[in-house]
C-alpha positions as CSV (number, residue, x, y, z in Angstrom):
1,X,-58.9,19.6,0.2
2,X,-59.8,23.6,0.2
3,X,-58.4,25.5,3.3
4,X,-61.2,27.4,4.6
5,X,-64.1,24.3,4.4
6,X,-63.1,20.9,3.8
7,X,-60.3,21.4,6.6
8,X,-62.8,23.3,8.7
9,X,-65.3,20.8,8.5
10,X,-63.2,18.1,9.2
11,X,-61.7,19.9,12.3
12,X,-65.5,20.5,13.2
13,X,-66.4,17.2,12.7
14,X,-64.0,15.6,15.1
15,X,-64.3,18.0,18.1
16,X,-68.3,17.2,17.9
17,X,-67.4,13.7,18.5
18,X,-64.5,14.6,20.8
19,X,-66.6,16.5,23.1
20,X,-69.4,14.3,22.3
21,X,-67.5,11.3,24.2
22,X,-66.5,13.7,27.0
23,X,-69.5,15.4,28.9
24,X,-67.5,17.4,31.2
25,X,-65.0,19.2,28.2
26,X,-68.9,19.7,26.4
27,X,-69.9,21.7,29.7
28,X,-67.0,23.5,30.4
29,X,-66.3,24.3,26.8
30,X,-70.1,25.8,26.4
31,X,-69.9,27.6,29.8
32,X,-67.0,29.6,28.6
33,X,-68.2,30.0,25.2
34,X,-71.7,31.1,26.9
35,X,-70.1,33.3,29.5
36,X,-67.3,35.2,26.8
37,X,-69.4,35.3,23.7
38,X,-72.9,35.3,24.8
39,X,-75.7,32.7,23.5
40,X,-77.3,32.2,20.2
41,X,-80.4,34.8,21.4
42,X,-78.2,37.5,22.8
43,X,-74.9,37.2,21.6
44,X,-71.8,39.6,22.8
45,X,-69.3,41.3,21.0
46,X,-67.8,37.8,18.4
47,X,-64.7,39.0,16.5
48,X,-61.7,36.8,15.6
49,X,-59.5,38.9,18.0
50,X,-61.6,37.1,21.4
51,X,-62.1,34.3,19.7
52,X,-58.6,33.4,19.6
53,X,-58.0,34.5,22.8
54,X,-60.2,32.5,24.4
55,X,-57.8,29.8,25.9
56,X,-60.0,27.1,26.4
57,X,-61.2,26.8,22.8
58,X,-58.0,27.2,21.6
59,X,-56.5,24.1,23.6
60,X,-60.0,22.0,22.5
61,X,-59.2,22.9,18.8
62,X,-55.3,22.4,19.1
63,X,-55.9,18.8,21.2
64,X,-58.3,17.8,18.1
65,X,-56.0,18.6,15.9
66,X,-53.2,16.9,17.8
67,X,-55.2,13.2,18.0
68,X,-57.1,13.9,14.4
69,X,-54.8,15.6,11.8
70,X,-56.0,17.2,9.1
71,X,-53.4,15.3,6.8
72,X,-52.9,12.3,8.7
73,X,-49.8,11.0,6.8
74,X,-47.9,11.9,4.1
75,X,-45.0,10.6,2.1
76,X,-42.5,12.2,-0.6
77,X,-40.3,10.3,-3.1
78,X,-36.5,11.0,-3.7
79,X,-36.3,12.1,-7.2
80,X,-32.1,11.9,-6.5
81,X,-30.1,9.9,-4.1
82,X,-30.7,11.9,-0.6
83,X,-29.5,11.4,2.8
84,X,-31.2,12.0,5.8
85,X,-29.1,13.7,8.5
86,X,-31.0,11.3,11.1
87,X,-33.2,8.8,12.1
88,X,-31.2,5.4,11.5
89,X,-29.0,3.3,13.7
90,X,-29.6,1.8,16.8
91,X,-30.2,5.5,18.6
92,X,-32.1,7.0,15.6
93,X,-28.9,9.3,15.4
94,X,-27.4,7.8,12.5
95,X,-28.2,9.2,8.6
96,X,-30.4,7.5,6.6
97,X,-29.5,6.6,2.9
98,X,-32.5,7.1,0.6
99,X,-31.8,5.7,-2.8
100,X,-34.1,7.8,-5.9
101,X,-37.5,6.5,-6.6
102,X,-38.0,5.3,-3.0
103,X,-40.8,6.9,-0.5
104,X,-40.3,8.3,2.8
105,X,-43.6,8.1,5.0
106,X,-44.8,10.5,7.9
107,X,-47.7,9.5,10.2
108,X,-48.9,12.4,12.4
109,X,-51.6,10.4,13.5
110,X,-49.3,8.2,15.1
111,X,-46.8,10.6,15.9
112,X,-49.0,13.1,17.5
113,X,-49.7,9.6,19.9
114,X,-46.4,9.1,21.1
115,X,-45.8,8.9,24.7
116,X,-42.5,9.7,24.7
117,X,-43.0,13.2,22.9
């Protein structure tokens, strides 16, 4: 992917179905944008300094990103014998003996769905 539009697009994609499926975020997203930034006919003063301080967006663009990751897993392979300093063991306290050649996987789409974090 190419930071800057394949990540953008994606990130634009999803909050168009996020907000899509939830009328009331839609309205009180476009009232602030409205009210802050101005509409398409008469905009008002758009730079990158309001735009990221405008709260509301940012938590609609963070919350995407937290339920829809860009990279939605990812794995590496040991190319030596490693050990993990945790994760194993009863209490996920223990390390974790990873012998070279295998994989270690990472889902941040379903760790960004945890309850418990």
């Amino acid at each position: 992917m190419f930071a800057g539009r394949d990540t953008t697009a994606s990130l634009l994609g999803w909050i168009f179905v996020c907000i899509g499926r939830d009328p009331e975020i839609f309205k009180k997203l476009r009232e602030i944008v409205v009210d802050d930034f101005g509409t398409y006919d008469n905009p008002q003063d758009i730079s990158f300094e309001r735009l990221k301080a405008c709260k509301y967006l940012q938590w609609v663009l963070n919350e995407t990103l937290r339920l829809y990751p860009l990279v939605p897993s990812n794995f590496r392979i040991a190319t030596k014998d490693t050990v993990l300093p945790r994760g194993g063991g009863p209490d996920g306290q223990s390390k974790v003996f990873i012998p070279a050649g295998n994989s270690v996987e990472l889902s941040l789409h379903i760790l960004h769905r945890r309850k418990d974090i």
